[in-house]
CHARMM-style PDB file with segment names, atoms N, HN, CA, C and O in Angstrom:
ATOM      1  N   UNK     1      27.192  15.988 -13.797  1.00  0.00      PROA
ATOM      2  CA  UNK     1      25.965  16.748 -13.746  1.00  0.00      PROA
ATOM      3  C   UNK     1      26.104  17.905 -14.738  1.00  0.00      PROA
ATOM      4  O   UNK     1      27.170  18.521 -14.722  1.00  0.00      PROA
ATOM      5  N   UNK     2      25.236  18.236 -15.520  1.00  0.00      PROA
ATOM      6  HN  UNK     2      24.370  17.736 -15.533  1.00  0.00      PROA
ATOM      7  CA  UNK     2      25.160  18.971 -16.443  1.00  0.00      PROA
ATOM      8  C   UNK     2      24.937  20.782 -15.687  1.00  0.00      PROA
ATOM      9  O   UNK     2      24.444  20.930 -14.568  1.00  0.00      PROA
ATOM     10  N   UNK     3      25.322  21.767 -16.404  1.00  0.00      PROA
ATOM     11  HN  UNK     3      25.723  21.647 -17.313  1.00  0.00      PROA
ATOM     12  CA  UNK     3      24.911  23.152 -15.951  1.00  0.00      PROA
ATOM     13  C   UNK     3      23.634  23.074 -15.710  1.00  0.00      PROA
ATOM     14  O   UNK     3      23.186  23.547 -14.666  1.00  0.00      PROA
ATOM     15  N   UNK     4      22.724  22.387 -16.750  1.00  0.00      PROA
ATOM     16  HN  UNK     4      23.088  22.002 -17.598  1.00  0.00      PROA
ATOM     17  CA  UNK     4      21.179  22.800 -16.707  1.00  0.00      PROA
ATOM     18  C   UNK     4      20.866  21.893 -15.241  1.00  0.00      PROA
ATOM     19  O   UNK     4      20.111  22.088 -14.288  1.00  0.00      PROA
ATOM     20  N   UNK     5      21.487  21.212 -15.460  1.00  0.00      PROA
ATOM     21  HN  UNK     5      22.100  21.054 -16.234  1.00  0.00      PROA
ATOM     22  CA  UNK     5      20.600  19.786 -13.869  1.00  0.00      PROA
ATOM     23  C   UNK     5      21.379  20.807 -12.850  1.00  0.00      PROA
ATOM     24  O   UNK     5      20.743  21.269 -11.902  1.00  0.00      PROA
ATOM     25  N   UNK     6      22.486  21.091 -13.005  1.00  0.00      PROA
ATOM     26  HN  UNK     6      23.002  20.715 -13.775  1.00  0.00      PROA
ATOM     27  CA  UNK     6      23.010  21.844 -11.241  1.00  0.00      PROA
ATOM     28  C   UNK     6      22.248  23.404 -11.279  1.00  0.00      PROA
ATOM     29  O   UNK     6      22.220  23.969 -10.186  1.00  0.00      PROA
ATOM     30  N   UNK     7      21.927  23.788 -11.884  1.00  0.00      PROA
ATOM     31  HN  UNK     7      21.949  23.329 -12.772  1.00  0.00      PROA
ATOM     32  CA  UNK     7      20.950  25.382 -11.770  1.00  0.00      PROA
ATOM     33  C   UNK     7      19.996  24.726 -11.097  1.00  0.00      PROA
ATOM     34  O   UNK     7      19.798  25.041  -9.924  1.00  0.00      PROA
ATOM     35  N   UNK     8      19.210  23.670 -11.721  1.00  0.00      PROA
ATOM     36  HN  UNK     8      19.370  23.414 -12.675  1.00  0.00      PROA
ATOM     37  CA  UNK     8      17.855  23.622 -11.439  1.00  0.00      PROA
ATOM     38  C   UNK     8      18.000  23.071  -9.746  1.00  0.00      PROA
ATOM     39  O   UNK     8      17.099  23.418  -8.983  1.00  0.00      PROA
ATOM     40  N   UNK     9      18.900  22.402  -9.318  1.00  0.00      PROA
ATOM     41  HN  UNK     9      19.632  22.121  -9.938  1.00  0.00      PROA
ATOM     42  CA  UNK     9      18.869  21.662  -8.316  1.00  0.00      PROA
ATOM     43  C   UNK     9      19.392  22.877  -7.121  1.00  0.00      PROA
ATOM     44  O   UNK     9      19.418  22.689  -5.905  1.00  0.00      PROA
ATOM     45  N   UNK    10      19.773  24.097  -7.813  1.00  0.00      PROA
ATOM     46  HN  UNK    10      19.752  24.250  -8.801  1.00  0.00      PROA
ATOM     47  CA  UNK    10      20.435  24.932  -6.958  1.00  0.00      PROA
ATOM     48  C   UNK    10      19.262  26.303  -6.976  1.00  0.00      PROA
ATOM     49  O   UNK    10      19.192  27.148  -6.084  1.00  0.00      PROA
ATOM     50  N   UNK    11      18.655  26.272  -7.849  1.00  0.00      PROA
ATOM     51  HN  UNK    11      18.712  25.585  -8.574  1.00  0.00      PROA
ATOM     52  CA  UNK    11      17.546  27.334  -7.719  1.00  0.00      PROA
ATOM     53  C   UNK    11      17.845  28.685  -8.678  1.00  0.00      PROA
ATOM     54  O   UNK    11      17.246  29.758  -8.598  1.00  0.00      PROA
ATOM     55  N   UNK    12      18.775  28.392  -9.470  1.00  0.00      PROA
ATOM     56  HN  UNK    12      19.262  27.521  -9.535  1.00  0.00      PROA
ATOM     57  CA  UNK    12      19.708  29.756 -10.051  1.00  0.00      PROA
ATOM     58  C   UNK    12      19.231  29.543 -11.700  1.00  0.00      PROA
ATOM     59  O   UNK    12      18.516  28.619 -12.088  1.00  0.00      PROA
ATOM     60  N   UNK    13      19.719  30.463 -12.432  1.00  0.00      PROA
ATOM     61  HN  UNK    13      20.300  31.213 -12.117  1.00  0.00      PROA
ATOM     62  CA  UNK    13      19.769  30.269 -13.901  1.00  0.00      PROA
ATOM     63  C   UNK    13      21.064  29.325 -13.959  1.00  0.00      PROA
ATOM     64  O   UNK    13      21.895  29.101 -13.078  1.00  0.00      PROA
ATOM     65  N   UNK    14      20.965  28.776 -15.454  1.00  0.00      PROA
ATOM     66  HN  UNK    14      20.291  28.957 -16.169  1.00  0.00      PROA
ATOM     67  CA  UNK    14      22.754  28.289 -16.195  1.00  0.00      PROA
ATOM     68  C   UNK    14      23.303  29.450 -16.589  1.00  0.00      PROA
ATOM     69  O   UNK    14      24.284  29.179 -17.282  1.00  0.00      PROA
ATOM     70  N   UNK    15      23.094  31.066 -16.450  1.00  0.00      PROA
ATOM     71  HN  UNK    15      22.297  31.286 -15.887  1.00  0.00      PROA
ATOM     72  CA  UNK    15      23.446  31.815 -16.996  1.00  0.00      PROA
ATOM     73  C   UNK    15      24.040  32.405 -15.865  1.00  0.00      PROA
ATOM     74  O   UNK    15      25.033  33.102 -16.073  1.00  0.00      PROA
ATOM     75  N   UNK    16      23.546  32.239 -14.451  1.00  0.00      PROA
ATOM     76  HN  UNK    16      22.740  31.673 -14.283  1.00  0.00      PROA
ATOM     77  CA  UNK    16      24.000  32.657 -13.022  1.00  0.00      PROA
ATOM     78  C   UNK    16      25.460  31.707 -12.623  1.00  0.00      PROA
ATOM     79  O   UNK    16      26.476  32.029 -12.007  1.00  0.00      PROA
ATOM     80  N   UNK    17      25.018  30.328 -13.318  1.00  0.00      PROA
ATOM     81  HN  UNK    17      24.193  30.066 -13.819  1.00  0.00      PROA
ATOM     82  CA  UNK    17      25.938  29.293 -12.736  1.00  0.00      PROA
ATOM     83  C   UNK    17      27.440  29.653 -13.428  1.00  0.00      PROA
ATOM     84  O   UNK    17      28.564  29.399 -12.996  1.00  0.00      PROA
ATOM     85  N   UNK    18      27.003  30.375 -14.732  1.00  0.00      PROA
ATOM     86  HN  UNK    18      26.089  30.581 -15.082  1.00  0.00      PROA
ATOM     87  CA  UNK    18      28.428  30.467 -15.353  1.00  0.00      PROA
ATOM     88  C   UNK    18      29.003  31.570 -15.340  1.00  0.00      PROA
ATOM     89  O   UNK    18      29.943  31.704 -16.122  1.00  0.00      PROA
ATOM     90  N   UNK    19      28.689  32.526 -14.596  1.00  0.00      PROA
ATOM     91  HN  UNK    19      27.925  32.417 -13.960  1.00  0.00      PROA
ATOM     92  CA  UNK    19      29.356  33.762 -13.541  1.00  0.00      PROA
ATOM     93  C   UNK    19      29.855  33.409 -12.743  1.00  0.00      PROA
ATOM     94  O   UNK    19      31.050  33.693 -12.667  1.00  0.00      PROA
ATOM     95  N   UNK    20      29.086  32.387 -11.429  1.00  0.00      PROA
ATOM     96  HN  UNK    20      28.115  32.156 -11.490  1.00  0.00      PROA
ATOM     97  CA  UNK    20      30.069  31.533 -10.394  1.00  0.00      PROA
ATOM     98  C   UNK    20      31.330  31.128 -10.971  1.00  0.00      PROA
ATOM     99  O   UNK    20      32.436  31.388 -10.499  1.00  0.00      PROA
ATOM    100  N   UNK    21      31.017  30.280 -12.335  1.00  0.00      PROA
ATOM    101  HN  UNK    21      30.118  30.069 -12.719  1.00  0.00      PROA
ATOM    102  CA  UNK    21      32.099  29.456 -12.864  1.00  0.00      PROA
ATOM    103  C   UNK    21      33.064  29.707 -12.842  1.00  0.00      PROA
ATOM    104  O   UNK    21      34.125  29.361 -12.320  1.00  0.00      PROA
ATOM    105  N   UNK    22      32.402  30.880 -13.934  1.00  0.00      PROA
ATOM    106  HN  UNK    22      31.541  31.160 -14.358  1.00  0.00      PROA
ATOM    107  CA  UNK    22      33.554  31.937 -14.017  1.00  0.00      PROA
ATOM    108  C   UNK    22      34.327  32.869 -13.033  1.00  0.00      PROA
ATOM    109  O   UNK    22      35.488  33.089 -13.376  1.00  0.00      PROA
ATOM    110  N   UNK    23      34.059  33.246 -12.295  1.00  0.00      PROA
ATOM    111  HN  UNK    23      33.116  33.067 -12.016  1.00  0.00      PROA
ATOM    112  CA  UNK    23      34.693  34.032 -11.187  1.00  0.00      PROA
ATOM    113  C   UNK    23      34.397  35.123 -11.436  1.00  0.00      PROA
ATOM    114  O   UNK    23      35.239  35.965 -11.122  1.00  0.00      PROA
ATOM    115  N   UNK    24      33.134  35.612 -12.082  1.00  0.00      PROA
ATOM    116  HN  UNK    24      32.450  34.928 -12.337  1.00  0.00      PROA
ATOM    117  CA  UNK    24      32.703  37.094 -12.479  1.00  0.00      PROA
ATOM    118  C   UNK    24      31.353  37.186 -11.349  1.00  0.00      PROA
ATOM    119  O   UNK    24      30.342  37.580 -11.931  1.00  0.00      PROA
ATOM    120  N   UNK    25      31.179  36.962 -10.164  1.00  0.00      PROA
ATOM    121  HN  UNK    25      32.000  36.642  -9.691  1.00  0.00      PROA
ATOM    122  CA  UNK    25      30.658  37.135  -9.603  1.00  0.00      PROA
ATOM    123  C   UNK    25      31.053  37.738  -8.489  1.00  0.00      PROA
ATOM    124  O   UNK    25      31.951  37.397  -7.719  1.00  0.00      PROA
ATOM    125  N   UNK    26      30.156  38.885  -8.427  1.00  0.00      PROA
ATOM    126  HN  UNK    26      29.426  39.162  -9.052  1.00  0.00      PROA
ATOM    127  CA  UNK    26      30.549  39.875  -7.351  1.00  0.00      PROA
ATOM    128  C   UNK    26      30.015  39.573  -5.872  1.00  0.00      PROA
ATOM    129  O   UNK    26      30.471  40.041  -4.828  1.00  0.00      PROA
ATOM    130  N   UNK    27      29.135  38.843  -5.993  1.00  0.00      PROA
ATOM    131  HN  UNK    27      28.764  38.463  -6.841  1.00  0.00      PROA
ATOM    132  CA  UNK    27      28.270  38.306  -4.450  1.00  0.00      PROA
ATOM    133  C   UNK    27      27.792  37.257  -4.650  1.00  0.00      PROA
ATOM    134  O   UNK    27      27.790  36.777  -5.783  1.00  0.00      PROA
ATOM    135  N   UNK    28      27.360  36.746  -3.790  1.00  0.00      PROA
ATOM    136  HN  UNK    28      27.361  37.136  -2.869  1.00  0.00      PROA
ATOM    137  CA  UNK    28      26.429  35.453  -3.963  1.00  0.00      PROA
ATOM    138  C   UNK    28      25.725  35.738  -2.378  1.00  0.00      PROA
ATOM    139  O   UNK    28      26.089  36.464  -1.453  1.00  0.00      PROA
ATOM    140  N   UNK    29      24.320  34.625  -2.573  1.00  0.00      PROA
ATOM    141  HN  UNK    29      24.024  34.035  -3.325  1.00  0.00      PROA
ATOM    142  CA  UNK    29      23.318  35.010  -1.756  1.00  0.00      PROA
ATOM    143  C   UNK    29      24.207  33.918  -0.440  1.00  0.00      PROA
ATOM    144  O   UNK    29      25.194  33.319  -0.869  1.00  0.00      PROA
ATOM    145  N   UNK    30      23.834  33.695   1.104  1.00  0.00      PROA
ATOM    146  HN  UNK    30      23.032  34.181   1.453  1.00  0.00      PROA
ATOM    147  CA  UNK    30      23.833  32.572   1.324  1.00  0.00      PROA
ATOM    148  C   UNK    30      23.050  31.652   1.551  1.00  0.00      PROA
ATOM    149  O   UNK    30      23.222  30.926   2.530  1.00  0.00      PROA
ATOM    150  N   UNK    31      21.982  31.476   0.668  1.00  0.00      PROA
ATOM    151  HN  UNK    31      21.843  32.066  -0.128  1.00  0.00      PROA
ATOM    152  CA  UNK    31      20.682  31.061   0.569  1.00  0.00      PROA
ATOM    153  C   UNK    31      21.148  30.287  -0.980  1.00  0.00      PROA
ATOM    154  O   UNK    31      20.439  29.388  -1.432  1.00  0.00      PROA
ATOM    155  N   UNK    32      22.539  30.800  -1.785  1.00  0.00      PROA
ATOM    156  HN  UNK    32      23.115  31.530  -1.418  1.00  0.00      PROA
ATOM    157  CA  UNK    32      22.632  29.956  -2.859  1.00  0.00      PROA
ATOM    158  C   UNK    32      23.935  29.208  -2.723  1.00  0.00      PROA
ATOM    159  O   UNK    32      24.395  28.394  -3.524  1.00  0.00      PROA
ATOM    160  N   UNK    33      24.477  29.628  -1.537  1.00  0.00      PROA
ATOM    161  HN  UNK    33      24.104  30.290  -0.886  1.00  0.00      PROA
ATOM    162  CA  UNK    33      25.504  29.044  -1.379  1.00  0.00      PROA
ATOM    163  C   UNK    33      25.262  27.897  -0.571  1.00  0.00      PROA
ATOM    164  O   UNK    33      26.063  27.020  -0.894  1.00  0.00      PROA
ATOM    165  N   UNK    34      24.468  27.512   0.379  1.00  0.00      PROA
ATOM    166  HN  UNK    34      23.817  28.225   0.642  1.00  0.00      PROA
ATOM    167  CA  UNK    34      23.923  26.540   0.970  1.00  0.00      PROA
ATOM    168  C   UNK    34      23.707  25.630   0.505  1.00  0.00      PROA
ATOM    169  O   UNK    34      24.071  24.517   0.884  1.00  0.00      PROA
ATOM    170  N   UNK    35      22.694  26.046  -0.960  1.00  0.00      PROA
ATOM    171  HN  UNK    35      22.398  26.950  -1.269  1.00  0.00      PROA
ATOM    172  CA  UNK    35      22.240  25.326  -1.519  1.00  0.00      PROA
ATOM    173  C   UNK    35      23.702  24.274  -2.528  1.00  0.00      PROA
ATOM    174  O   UNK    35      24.146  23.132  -2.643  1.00  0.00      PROA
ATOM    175  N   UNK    36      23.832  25.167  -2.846  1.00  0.00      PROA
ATOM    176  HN  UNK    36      23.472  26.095  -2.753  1.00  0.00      PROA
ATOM    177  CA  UNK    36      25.449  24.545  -3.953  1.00  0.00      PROA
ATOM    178  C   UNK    36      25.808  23.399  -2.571  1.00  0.00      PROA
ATOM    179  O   UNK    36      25.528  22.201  -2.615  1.00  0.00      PROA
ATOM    180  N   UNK    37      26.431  24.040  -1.475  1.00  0.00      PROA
ATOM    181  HN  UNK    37      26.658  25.013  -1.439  1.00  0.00      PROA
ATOM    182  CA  UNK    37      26.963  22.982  -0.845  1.00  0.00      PROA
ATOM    183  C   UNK    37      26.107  21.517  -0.691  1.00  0.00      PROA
ATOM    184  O   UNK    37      26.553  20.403  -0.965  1.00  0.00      PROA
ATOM    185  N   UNK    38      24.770  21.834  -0.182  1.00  0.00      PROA
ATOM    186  HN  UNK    38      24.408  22.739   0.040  1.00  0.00      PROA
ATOM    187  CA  UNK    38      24.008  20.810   0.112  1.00  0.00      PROA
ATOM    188  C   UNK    38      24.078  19.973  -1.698  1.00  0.00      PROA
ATOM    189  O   UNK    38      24.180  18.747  -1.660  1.00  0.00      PROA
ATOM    190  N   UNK    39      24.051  20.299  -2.416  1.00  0.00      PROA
ATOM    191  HN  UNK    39      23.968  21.295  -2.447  1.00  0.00      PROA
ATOM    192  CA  UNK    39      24.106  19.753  -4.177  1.00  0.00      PROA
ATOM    193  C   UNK    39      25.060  19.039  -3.997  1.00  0.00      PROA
ATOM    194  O   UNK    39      24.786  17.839  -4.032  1.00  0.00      PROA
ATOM    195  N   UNK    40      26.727  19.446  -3.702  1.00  0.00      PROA
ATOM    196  HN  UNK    40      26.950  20.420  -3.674  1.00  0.00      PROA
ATOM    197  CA  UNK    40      27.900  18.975  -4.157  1.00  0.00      PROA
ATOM    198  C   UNK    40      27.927  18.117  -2.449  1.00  0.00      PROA
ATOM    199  O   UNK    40      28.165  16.923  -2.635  1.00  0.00      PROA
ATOM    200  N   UNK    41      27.828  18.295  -1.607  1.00  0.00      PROA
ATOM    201  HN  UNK    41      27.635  19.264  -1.456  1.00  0.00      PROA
ATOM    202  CA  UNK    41      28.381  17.582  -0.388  1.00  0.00      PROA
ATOM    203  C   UNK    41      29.684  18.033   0.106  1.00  0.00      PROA
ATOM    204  O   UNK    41      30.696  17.431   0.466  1.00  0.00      PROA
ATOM    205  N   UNK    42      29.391  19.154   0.026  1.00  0.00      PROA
ATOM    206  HN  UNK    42      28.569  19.643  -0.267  1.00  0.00      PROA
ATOM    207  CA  UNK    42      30.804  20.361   0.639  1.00  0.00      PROA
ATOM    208  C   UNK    42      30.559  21.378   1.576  1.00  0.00      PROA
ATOM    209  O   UNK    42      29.506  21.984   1.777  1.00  0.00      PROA
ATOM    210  N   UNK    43      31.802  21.514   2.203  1.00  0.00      PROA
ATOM    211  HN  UNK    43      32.657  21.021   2.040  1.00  0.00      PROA
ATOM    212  CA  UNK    43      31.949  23.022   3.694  1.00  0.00      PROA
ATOM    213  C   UNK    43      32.045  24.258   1.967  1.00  0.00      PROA
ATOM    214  O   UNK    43      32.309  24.065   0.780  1.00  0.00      PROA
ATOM    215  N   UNK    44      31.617  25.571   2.903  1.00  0.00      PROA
ATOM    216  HN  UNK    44      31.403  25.727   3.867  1.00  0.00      PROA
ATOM    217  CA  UNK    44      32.122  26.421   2.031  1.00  0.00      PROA
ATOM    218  C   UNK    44      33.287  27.111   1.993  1.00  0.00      PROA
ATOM    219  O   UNK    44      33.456  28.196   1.435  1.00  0.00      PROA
ATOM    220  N   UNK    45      34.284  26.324   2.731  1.00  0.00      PROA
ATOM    221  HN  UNK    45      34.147  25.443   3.183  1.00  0.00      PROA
ATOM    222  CA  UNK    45      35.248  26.469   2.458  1.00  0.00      PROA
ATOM    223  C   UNK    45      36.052  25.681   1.365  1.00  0.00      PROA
ATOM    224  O   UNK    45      37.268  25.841   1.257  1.00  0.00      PROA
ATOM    225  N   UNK    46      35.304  24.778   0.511  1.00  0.00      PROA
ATOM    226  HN  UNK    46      34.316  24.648   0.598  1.00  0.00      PROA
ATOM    227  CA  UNK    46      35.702  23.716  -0.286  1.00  0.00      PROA
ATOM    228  C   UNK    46      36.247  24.485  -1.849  1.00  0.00      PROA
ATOM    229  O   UNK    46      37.139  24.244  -2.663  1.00  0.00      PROA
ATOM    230  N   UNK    47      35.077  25.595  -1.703  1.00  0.00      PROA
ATOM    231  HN  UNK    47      34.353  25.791  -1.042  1.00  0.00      PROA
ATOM    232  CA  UNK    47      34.750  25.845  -2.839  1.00  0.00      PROA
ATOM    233  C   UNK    47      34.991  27.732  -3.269  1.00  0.00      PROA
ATOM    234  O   UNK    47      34.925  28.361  -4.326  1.00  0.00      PROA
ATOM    235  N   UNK    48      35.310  28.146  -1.711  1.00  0.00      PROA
ATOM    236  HN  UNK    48      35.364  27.635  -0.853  1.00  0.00      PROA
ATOM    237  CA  UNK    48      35.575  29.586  -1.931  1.00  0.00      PROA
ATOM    238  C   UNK    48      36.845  30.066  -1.878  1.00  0.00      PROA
ATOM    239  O   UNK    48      37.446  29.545  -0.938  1.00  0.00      PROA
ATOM    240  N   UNK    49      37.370  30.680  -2.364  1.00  0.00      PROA
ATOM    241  HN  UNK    49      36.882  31.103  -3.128  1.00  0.00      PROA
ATOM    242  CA  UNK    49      38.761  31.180  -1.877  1.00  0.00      PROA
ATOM    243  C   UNK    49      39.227  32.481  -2.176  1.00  0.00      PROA
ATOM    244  O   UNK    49      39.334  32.992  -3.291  1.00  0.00      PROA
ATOM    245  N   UNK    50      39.616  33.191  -0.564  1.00  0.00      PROA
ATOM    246  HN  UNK    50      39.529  32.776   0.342  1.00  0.00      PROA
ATOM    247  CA  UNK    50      40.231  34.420  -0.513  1.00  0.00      PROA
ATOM    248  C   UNK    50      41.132  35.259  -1.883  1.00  0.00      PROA
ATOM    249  O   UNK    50      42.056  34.646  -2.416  1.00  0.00      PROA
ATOM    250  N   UNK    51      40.871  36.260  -2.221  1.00  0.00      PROA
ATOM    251  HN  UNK    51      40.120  36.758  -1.788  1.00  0.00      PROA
ATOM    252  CA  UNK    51      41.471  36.537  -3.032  1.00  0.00      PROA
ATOM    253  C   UNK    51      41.707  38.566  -2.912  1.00  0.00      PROA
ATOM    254  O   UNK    51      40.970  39.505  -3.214  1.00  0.00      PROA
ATOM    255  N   UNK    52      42.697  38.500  -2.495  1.00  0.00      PROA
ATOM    256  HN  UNK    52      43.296  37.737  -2.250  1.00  0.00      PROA
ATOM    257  CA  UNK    52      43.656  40.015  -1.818  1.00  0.00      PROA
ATOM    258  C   UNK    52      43.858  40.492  -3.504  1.00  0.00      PROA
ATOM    259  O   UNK    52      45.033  40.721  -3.790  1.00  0.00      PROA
ATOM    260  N   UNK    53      43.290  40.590  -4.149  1.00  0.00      PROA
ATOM    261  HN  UNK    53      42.335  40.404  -3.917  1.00  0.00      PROA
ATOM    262  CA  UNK    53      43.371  41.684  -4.868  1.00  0.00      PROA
ATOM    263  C   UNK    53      42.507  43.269  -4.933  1.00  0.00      PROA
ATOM    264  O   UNK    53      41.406  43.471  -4.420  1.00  0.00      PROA
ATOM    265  N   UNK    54      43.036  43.923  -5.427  1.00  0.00      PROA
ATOM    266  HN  UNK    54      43.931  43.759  -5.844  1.00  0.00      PROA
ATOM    267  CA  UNK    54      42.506  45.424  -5.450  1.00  0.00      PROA
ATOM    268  C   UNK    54      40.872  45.656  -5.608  1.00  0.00      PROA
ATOM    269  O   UNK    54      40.345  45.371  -6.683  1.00  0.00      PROA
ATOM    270  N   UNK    55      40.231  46.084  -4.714  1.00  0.00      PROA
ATOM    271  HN  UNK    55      40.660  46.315  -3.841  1.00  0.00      PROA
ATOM    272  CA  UNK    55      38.830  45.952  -4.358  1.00  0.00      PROA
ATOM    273  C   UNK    55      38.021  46.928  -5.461  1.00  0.00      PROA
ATOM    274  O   UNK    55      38.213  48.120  -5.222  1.00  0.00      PROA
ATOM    275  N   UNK    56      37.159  46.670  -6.614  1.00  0.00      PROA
ATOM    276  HN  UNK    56      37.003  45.701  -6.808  1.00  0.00      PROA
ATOM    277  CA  UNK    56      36.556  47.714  -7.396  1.00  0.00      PROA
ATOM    278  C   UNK    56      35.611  48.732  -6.650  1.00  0.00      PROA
ATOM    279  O   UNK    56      34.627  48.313  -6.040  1.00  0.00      PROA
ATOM    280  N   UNK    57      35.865  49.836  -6.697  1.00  0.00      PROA
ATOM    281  HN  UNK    57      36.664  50.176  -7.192  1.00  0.00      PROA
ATOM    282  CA  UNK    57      34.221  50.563  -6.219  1.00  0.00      PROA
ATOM    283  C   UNK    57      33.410  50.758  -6.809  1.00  0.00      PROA
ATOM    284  OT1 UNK    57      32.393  51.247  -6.317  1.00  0.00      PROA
TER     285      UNK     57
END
């Protein structure tokens, strides 16, 4: 699936999707995370993972 087909199917920009990608995302809605799961056929635990580093303010 291409960036442009998974934005559109997820409700986001390709410019949103490649912040997720990237790991430069500071939040996500769970209204877009739902959606991603319901797209891919995943728990959100598939796809998130804890990360104990130093918290920015």
């Amino acid at each position: 699936m291409s960036v442009g087909d998974f934005a559109a199917a997820i409700g986001i920009t390709p410019a949103n999707v490649a912040v997720l990608k990237n790991g430069r995302a500071r939040a996500i809605r769970f209204s877009t995370l739902d959606a991603i799961c319901r797209v891919l056929h995943c728990q959100p635990g598939d796809i998130l993972v804890w990360d104990d580093g130093p918290a920015d303010s």
